[in-house]
PALO-588250 format. One line per 2 residues: number of its first residue (from 1); their letters; for each residue x, y, z of C-alpha. Coordinates in steps of 0.001 Angstrom, whole numbers. Example, Ala and Ser with C-alpha at 12.3 -4.5 7.8 and 13.67 -1.06 7.14 Angstrom:
# PALO-588250
1	as	12300:-4500:7800 | 13670:-1060:7140;
END
This chain:
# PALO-588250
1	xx	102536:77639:93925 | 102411:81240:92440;
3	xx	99389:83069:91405 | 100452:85827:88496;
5	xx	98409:88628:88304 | 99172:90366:84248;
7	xx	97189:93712:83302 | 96440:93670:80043;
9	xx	98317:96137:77728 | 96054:96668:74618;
11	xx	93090:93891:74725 | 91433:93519:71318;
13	xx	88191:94291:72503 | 88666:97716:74113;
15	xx	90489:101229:72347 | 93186:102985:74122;
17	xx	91051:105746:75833 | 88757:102910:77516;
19	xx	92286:102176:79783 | 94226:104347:82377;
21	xx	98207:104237:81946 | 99764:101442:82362;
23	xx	101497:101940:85299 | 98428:103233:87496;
25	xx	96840:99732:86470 | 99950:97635:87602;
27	xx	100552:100144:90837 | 96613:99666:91660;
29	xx	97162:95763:91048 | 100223:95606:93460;
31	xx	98286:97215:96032 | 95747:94477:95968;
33	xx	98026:91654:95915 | 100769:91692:97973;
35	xx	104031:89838:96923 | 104102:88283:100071;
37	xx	100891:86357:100102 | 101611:84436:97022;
39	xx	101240:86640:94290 | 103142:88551:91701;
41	xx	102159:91606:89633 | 103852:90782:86281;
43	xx	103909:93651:83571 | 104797:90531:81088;
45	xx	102169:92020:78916 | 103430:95686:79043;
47	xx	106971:94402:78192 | 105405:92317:74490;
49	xx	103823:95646:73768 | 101482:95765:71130;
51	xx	97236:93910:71392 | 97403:91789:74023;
53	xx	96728:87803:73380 | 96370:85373:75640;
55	xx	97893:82808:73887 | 101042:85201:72911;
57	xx	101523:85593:76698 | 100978:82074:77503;
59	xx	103881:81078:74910 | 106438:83441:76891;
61	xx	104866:82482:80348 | 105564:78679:79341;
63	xx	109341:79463:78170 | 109795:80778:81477;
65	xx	108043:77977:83541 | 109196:74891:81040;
67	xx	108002:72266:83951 | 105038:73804:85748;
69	xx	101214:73196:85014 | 99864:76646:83994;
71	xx	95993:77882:85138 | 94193:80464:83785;
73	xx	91490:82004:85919 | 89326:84271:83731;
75	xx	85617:85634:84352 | 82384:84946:83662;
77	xx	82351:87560:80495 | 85388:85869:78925;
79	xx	84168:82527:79632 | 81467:82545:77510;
81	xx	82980:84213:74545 | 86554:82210:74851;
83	xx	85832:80648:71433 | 86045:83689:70280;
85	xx	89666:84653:71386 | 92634:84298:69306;
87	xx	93875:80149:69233 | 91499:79654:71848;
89	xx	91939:75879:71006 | 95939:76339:71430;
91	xx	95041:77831:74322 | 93164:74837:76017;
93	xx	95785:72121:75376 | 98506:74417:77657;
95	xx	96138:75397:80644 | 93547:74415:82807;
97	xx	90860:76954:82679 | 89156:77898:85628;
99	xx	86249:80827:86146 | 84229:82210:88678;
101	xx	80316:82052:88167 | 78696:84791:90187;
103	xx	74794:82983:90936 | 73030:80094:89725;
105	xx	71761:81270:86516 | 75063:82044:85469;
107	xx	76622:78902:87010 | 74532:77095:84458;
109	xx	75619:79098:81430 | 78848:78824:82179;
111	xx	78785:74973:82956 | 77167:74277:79350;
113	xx	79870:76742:77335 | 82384:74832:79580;
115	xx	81060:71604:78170 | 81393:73032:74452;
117	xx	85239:74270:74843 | 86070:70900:76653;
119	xx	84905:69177:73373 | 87585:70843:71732;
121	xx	90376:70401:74277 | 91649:70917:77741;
123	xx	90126:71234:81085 | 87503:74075:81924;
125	xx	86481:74666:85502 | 83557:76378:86683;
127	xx	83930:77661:90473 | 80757:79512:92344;
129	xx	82148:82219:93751 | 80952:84888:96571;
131	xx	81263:87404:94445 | 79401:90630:94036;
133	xx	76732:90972:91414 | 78605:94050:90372;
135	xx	80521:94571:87569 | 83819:96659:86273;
137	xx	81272:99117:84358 | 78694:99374:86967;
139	xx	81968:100600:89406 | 83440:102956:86990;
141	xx	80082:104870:86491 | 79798:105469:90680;
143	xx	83387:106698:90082 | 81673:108951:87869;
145	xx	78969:109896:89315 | 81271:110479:92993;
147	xx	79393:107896:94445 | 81151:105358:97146;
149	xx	82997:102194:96110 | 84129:101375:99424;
151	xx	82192:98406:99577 | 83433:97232:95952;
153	xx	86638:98275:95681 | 89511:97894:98102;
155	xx	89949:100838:100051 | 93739:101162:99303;
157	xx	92378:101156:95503 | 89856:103507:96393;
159	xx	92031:106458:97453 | 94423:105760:94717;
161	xx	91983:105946:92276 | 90364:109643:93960;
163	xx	94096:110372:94639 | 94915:110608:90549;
165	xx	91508:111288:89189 | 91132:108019:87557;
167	xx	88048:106857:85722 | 86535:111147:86112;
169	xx	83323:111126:84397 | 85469:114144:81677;
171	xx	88853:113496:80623 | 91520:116193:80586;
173	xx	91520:117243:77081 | 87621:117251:77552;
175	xx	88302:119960:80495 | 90826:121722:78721;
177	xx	88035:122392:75911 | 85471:123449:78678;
179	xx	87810:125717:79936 | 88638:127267:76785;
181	xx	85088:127694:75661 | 84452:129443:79265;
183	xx	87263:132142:78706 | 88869:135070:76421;
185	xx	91829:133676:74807 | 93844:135880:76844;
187	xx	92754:134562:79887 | 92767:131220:78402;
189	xx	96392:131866:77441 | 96976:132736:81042;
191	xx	95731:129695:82444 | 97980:127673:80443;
193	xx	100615:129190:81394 | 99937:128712:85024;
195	xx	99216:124776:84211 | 103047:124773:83032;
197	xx	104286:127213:86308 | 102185:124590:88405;
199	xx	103304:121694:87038 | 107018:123048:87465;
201	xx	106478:123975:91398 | 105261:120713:91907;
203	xx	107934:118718:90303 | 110207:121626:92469;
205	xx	108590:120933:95453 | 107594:116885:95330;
207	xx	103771:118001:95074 | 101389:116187:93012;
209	xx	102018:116839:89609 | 98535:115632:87984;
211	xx	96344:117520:90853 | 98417:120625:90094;
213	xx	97635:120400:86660 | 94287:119537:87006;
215	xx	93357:122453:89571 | 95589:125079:87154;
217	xx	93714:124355:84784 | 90839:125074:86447;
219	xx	91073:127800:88921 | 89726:130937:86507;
221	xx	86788:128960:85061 | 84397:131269:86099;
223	xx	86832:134546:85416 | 84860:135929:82842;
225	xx	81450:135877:83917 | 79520:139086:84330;
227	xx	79181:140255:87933 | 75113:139826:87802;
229	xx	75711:136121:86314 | 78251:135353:89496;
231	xx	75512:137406:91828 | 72741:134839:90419;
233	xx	75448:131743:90955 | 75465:132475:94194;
235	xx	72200:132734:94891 | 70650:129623:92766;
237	xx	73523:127442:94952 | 72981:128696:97889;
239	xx	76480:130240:98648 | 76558:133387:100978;
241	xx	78923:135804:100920 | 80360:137907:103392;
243	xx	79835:141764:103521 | 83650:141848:102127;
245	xx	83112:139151:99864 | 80116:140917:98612;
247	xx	82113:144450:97937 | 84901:142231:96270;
249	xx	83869:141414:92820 | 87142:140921:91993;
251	xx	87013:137462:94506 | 83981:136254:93399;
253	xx	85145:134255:90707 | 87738:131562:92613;
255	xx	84351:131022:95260 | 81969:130217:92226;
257	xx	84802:128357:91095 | 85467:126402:93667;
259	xx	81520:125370:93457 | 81279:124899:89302;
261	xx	83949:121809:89363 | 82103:120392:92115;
263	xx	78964:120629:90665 | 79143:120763:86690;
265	xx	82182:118899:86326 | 82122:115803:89464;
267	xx	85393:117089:90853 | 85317:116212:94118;
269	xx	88787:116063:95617 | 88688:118362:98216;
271	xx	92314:119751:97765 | 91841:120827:94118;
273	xx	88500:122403:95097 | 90238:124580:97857;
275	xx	92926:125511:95345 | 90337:126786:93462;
277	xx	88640:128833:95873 | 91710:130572:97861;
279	xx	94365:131309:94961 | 92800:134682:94963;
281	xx	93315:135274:99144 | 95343:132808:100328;
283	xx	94518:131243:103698 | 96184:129876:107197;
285	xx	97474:126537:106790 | 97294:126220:103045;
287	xx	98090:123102:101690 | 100930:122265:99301;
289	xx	98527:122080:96323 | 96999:125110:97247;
291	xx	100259:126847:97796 | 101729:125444:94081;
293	xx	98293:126844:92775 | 98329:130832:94360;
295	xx	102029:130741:93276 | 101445:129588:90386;
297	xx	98550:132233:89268 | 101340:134786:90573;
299	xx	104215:134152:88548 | 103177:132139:85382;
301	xx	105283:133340:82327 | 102939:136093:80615;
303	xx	102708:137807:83956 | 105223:140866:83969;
305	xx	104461:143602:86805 | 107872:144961:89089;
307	xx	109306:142207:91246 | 107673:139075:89229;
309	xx	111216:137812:88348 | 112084:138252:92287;
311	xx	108892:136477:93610 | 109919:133258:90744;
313	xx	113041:133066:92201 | 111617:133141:95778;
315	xx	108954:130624:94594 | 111147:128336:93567;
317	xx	113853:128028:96908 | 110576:128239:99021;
319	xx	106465:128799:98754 | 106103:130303:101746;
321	xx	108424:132952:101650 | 106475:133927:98029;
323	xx	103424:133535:99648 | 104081:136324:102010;
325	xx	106280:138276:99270 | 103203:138280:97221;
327	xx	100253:138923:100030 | 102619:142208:101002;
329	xx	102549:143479:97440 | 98342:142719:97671;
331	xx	97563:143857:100993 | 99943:146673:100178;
333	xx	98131:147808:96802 | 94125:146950:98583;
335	xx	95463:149678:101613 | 96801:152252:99389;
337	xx	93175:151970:97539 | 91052:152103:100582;
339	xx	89906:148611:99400 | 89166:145990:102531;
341	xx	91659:143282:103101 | 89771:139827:103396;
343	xx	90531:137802:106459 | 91864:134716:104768;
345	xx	94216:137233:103574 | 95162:138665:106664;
347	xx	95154:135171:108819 | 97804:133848:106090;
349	xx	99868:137175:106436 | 100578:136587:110055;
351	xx	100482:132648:109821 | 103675:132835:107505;
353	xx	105098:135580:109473 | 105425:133286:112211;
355	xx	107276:130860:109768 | 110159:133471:108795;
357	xx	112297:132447:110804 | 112143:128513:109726;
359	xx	111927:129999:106179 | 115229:131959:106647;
END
């Protein structure tokens, strides 16, 4: 016996922007069901292309098996609207049907409409199941909303999902027009340019390509607010600066940052939010994203100050080595202005110093 588990390519019922890629569906699919339990992720449906039909995929399906009994299992939701899919009657004289009925109430539903299809043809099972009164929509808005899933979703699903900022309550293009409605077009202009240096350093340095993107895009959101604005930010959300944080206007916009996407926008993977609020100091033990991101802000195309072209190069052999190329320069320039050097500045100076050697 095999059990074939198919996500859907293009279902009638649903547009394009109601489904993640493809191949996040069949990767979160394969972590559920392991090949070696008895199942197998097919991608039979991504491979016909086009709106997905049942009974087109049952017609390959039995070319492939010629002597096996096929089963459908299907939902409660399709269940009672199966006279409404495409040959639904062709598609009771191959299969038996089977569906899970979550409760009584619908138990009985389901056990009448199975009644009315099996008048037409074929076999249609009704099965009480354990399952949770919860359904697919109900999930995706706690997704949204950044509540827990852990009890509905397996956990290996769970992280993927938070890993590639599936199902976010605002898509990308959404963000990108935030973001562009928050800023000058210069510095718009500049922050596209460090999505594309970003993106680059990851695929350089086998980061995460979508985070990098996603927390490029974001990391000057707040640039051009007015100091009083940022000063009232802080305030109304509670955030407390330091005494150099608070004679540093020129930080203040990567920490309010750091606390808009979290708040306004329901980002809340921890990495992007820290590569929001240090690409302006740096800290010890920076993460790759948050490395990919300060680089990033540093050498993006438009940017053209003495030793740029040097600190790509260096960016692209090795991040820490333009990490500390690029905090000398700062700390450098904030000394020869009597301006105070932040400690997450400093810490990261002499954390990377002790690296040189592994660097070189």
């Amino acid at each position: 016996d095999q059990i074939l588990v198919i996500p859907t390519n293009r279902p009638p019922h649903k547009t394009a922007e109601d489904l993640v890629d493809n191949h996040h569906r069949l990767a979160m699919c394969q972590l559920v069901f392991p090949e070696t339990e008895g199942y197998t992720v097919s991608d039979v449906e991504f491979q016909l292309g086009g709106q997905s039909y049942t009974i087109r995929t049952l017609e390959y399906l039995k070319r492939q098996y010629p002597n096996d009994q096929l089963f459908l299992i299907v939902g409660s939701d399709m269940i009672l609207t199966f006279d409404q899919w495409k040959d639904y009657q062709k598609i009771l004289q191959q299969v038996i049907v089977f569906a899970g009925a979550r409760g009584e109430n619908e138990y009985q539903a389901m056990q009448q409409k199975a009644k009315e299809l099996m008048r037409v043809a074929g076999t249609v099972e009704i099965i009480p199941t354990d399952i949770l009164p919860m359904s697919s929509t109900e999930i995706r808005r706690k997704i949204k909303s950044g509540e827990s899933c852990e009890k509905l979703l397996d956990v290996k699903v769970q992280e993927y999902i938070q890993h590639h900022h599936l199902y976010q309550t605002i898509s990308f293009p959404e963000l990108q027009d935030i973001v562009q409605h928050e800023l000058t077009p210069e510095r718009y202009h500049h922050t596209l340019c460090v999505v594309k240096k970003a993106v680059e350093l990851a695929e350089i340095h086998h980061g995460d390509k979508q985070k990098a993107k996603l927390a490029a895009l974001l990391h000057d959101v707040m640039k051009n607010k007015e100091p009083n604005y940022l000063l009232q930010y802080f305030l109304t959300n509670g955030i407390i600066l330091t005494d150099i944080e608070r004679n540093s206007p020129p930080l203040w916009h990567s920490i309010a940052g750091a606390a808009y996407i979290q708040t306004e926008l329901q980002i809340h993977d921890q990495d992007v939010i820290n590569a929001v609020r240090y690409h302006t100091t740096a800290r010890k033990g920076m993460s790759l994203l948050e490395k990919i991101i300060y680089i990033a802000d540093c050498t993006s195309e438009e940017r053209s100050y003495d030793g740029v072209e040097a600190q790509r190069k260096l960016a692209e052999k090795n991040l820490d080595y333009a990490i500390l190329y690029s905090l000398k320069y700062n700390l450098g320039m904030l000394i020869q202005k009597q301006k105070p050097l932040h400690p997450d500045s400093v810490q990261a100076y002499h954390d990377l110093i002790k690296k040189i050697p592994e660097v070189l």
